[in-house]
C-alpha positions in Angstrom: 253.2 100.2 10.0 254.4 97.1 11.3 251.8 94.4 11.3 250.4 92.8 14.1 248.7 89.6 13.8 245.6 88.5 14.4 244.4 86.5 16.8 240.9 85.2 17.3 238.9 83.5 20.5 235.5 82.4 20.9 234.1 83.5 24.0 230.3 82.0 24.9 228.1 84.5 26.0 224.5 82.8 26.2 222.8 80.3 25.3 222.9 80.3 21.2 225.2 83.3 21.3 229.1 83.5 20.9 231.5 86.2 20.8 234.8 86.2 18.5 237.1 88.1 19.8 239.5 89.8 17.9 242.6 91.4 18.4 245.3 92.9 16.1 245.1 93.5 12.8 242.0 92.7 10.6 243.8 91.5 7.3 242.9 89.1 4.1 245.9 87.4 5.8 243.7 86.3 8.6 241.0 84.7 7.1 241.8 81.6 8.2 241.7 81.9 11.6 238.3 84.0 11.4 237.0 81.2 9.8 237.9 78.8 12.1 236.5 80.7 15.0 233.4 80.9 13.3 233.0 77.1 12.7 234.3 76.4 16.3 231.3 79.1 17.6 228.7 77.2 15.1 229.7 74.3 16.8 229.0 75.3 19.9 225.1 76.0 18.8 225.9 80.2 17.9 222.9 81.3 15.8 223.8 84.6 16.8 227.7 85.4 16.1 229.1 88.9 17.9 231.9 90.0 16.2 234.2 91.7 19.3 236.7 94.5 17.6 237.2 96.2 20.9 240.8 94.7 20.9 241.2 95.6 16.6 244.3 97.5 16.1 244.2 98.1 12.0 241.3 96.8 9.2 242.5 97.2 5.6 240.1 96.7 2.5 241.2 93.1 2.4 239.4 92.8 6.0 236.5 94.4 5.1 236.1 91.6 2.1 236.9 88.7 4.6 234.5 90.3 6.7 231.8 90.1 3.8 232.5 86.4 3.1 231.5 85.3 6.8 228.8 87.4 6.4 227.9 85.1 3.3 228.6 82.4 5.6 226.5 83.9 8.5 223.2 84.3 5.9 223.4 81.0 4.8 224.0 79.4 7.9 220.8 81.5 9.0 223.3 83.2 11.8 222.9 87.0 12.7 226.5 88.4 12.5 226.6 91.6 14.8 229.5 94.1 15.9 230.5 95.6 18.7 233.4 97.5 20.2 234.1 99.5 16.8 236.2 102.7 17.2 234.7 105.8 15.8 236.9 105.5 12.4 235.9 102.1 11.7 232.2 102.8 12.2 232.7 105.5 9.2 234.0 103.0 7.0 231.1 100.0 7.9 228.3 103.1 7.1 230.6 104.6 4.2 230.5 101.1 2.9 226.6 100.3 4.0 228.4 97.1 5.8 226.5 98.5 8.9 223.2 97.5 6.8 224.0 93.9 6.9 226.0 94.0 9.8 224.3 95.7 12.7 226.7 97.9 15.2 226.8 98.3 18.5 228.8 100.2 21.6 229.8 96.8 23.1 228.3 93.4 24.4 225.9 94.0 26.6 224.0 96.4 23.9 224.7 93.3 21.2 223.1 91.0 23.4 220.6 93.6 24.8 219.3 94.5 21.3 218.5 91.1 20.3 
């Protein structure tokens, strides 16, 4: 599978709210930039962080632990980390995993921001 890379953008969505887009493929190799769009949307004011897949191509295990560190970083910020746009597949593996327990999912935007 060739790999596509990641890229992330922070999109505002309300007041306190932010969305990181992402796009590509969800990788240890991307931790980086995830964690750069998260400081960029904490310093915009984000205490509640939407974490966009709709545009995810691939996750591997390495993402899913990157994806547990920003949680981390989420909690002790005192952030809500939410996801949306997850594909059927992926979903599986966030319940298989009980990530959706810390994590809560969602169809797509509008329900992350409508549920809060």
């Amino acid at each position: 599978m060739p790999a596509h890379e990641a890229t992330m953008a922070v999109l505002p969505l309300a007041p306190g709210a932010a969305a990181i887009a992402i796009t590509g493929d969800v990788t240890a190799a991307c931790e980086q930039e995830l964690m750069l769009a998260h400081e960029q949307a904490t310093d915009s004011g984000a205490k509640l962080i939407v974490l966009d897949f709709a545009g995810m191509e691939y996750m591997n295990s390495g993402g899913i632990g990157m994806l547990i560190t920003l949680l981390i970083r989420c909690q002790r910020r005192h952030q809500k980390l939410v996801a949306s746009g997850l594909t059927e597949h992926y979903r599986q593996i966030f319940e298989l995993t009980r990530l959706d327990e810390a994590i809560s999912l969602h169809d797509d935007m509008d329900q992350a921001l409508a549920a809060l």
